[in-house]
C-alpha positions in Angstrom: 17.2 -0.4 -33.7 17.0 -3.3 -36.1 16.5 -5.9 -33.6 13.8 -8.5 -34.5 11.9 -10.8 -32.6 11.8 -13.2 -35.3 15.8 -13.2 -35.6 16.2 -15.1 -32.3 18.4 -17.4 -32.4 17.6 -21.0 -30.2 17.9 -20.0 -26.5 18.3 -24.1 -25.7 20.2 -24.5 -22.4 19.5 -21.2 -21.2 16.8 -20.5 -18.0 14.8 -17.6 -17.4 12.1 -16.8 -14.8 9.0 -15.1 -15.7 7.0 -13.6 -12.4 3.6 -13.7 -12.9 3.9 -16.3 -15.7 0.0 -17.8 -15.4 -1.8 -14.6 -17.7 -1.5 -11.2 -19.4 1.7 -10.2 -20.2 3.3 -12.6 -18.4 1.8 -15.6 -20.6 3.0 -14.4 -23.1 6.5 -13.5 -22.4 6.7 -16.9 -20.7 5.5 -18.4 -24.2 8.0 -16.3 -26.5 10.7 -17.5 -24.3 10.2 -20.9 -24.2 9.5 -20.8 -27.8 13.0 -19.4 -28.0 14.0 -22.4 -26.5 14.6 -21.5 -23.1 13.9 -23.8 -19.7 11.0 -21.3 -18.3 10.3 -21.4 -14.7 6.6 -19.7 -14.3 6.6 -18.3 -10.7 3.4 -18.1 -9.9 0.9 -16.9 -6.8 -1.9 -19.6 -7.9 -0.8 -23.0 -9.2 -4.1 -23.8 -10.1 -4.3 -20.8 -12.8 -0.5 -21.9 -13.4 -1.0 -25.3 -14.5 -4.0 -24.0 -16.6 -1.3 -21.8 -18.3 1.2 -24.4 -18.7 -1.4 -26.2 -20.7 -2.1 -23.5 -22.9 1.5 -23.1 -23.4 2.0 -26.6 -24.4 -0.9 -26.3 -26.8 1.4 -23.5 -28.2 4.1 -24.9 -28.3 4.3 -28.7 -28.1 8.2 -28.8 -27.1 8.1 -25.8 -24.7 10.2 -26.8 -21.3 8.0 -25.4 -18.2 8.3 -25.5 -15.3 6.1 -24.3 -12.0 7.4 -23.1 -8.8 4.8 -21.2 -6.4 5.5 -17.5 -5.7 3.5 -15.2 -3.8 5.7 -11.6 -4.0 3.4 -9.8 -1.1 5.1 -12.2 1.1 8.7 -12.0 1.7 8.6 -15.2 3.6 6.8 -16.8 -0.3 10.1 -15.0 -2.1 12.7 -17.1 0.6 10.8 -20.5 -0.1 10.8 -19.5 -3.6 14.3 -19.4 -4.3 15.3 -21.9 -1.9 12.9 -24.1 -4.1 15.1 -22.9 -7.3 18.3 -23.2 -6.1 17.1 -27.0 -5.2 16.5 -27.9 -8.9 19.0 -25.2 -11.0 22.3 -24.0 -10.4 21.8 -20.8 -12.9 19.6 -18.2 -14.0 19.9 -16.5 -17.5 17.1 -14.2 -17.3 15.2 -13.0 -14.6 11.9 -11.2 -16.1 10.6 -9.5 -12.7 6.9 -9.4 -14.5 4.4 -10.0 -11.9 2.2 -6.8 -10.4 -0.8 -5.6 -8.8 -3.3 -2.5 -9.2 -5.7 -2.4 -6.2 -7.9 0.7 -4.9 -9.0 -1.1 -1.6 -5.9 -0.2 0.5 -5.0 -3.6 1.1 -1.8 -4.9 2.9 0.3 -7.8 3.3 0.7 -10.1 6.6 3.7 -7.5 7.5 1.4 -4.5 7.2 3.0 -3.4 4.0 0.3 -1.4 0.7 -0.1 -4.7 -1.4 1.2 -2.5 -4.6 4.9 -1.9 -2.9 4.9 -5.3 -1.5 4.0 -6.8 -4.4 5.5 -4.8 -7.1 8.4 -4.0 -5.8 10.3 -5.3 -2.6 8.9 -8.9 -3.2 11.1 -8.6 -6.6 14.0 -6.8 -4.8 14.0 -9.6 -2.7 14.1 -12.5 -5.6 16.2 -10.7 -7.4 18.8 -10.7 -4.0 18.3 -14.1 -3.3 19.2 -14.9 -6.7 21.5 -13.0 -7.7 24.7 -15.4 -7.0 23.2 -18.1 -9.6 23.4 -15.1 -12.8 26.2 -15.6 -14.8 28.5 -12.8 -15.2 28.4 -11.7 -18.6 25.9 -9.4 -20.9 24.0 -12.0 -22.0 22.3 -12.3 -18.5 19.7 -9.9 -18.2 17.6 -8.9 -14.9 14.4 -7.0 -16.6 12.2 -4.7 -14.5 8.2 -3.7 -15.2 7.5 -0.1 -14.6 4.8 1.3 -16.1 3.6 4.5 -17.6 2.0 5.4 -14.1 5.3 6.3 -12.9 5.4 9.5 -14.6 3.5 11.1 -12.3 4.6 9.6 -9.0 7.0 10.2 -6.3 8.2 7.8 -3.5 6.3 8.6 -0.3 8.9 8.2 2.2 7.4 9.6 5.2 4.0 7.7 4.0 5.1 4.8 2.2 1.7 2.6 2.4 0.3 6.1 0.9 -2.4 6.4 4.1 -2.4 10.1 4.1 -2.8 10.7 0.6 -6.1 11.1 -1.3 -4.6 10.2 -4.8 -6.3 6.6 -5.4 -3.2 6.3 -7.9 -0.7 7.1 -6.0 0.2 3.7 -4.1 0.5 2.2 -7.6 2.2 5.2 -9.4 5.0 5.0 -6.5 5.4 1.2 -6.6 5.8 1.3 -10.6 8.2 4.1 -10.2 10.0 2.0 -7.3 10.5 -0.9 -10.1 12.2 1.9 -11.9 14.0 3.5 -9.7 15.5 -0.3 -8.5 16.6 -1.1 -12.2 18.8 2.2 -12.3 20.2 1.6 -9.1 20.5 -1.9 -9.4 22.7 -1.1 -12.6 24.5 1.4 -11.3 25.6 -1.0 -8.3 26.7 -3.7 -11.1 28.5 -1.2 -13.1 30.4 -0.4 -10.0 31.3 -3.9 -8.7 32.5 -4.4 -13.0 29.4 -7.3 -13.7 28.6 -8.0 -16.8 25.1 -8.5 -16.4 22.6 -6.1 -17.3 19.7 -4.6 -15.6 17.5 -2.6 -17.4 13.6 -1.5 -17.3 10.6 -1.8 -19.7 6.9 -0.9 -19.4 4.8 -2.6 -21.6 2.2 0.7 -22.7 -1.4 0.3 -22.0 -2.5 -3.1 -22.0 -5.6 -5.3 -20.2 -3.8 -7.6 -18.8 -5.9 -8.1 -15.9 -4.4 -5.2 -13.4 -7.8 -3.1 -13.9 -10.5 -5.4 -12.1 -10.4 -2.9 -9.2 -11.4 0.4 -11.3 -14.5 1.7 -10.8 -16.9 0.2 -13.3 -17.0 3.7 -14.7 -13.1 3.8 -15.8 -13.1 -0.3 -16.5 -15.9 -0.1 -18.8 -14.3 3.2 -20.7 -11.0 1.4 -21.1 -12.9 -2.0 -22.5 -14.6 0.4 -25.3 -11.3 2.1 -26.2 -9.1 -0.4 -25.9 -9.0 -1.2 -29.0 -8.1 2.1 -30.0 -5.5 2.5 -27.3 -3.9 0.1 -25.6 -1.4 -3.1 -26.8 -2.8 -6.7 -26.9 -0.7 -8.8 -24.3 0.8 -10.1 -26.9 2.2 -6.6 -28.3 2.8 -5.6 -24.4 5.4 -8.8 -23.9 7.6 -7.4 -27.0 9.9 -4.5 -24.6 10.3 -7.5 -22.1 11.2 -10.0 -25.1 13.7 -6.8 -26.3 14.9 -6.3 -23.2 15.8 -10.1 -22.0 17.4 -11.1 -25.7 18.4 -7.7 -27.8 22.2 -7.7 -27.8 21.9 -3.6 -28.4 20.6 -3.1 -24.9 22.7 -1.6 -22.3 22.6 -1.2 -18.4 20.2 1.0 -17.3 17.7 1.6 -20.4 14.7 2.0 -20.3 12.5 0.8 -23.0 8.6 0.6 -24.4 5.9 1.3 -27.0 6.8 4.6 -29.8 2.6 5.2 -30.1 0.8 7.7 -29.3 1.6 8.7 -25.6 3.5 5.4 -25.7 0.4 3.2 -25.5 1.3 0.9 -28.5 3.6 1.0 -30.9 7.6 -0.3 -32.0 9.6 -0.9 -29.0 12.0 2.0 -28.7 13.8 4.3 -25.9 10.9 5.2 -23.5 9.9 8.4 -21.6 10.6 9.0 -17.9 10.2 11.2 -15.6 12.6 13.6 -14.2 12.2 12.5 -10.5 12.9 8.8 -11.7 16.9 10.1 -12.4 17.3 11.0 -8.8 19.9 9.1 -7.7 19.4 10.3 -4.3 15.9 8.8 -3.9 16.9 5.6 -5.9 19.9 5.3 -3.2 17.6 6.3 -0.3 14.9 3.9 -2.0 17.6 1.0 -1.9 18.4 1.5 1.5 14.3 1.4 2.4 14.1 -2.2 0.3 17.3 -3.3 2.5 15.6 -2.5 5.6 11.9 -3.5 4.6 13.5 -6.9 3.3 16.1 -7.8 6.1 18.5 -8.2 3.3 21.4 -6.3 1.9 22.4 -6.3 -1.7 25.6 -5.2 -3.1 
């Protein structure tokens, strides 16, 4: 792959949404892109923390065009207003870089009674990506980008026990939901391949990385992580570059997977990442589908 970040040619007239925009890996993909030269909206939770990032941004890079729309993914009800809101103000999207996640050990839920991590991580995206779909442009320059992670390689979808309650795996709720962002980018491409779109849907995970998504570890594990991170994990800034790949390589296709070439895939050039065997099921992606359809009140494709 000879791809370079550097070669990028201007992006001007193009949009992309970056979830979770305001900090981590998200502020930093959000400033590459605009950079680039793209409109980036920054759907955010907290618009206080948003406008903070804007700033920085625009500190960044003086000419950047930013723009804030509030988005809370644990609440399907935040993901309708959202794109109601963007459809408003733009009549496309380019790129949709489905960023935004949380890691929490406190079994916490949404309003709907839904584990925060699945909410969050995945059906909240499922759901944008629905509502939105109409306003992508057919061709392979429109890209729909999904974060997994490197948790997924050891996680299954708990069908039976999808808020993980009877589990006692602390990892597990996160594992599935990082898994479930996989598992949607496969199907999702499969689906698009089948109607004959153009766009592509593919999936990255950005290595190890602090961006933020450990504040609930023990102090234990946190404070381990904060000594050997500089030995092991990405800065944010490394991190953003298989979502940058992802949303503006013209090599990619439909249904890759992509992230760090390190050591256990921590860090490292951005090459053809490592999943697990479960994540090829097309069974569970299809039954997984279904579940999001159900869970969201939505079909899709």
């Amino acid at each position: 792959m000879n791809f370079n970040l550097k070669d990028i040619p201007s992006q001007k007239g193009r949009i992309a949404i970056v979830t979770g925009a305001n900090n981590g890996i998200g502020f930093e993909t959000a400033l590459a892109m605009a950079g680039y030269g793209f409109k980036v909206v920054m759907a955010c939770r907290n618009l206080e923390k948003a406008q903070k990032a804007k700033s920085d941004i625009l500190q960044k890079a003086p000419h950047a065009d930013l723009d804030i729309i509030q988005l809370d993914l644990s609440d399907l009800d935040s993901v309708r207003t959202f794109a109601k809101n963007f459809k408003d103000n733009y009549t496309k999207l380019d790129v949709l870089i489905n960023n935004a996640g949380v890691l929490v050990y406190s079994g916490k839920k949404n309003k709907a009674g839904t584990e925060l991590q699945f909410a969050t991580n995945h059906l909240g995206h499922f759901l944008l990506t629905n509502l939105l779909f109409e306003l992508i442009p057919d061709t392979s320059v429109s890209r729909i980008v999904a974060l997994s992670s490197l948790a997924h390689l050891e996680a299954k979808i708990h069908f039976d026990d999808i808020n993980c309650e009877r589990t006692d795996d602390k990892d597990a709720a996160y594992g599935q939901s990082k898994l479930a962002n996989l598992f949607f980018a496969n199907e999702l491409d499969r689906r698009l391949k089948k109607a004959n779109k153009k766009i592509v849907a593919l999936a990255v995970h950005p290595g190890g990385s602090d961006s933020g998504l450990f504040d609930e570890m023990s102090r234990v594990k946190y404070y381990t992580f904060k000594i050997l991170s500089p030995f092991i994990l990405n800065s944010n800034v490394s991190a953003a570059k298989p979502s940058l790949f992802a949303a503006l390589s013209p090599e990619v296709k439909g249904g890759e997977y992509f992230g760090p070439q390190g050591f256990r895939e921590f860090k490292g050039k951005v090459g053809v990442a490592k999943r697990s065997k479960y994540s090829e099921s097309e069974g569970v992606a299809t039954r997984l589908w279904e579940l999001s359809e159900e869970m969201t009140g939505q079909l899709f494709l």
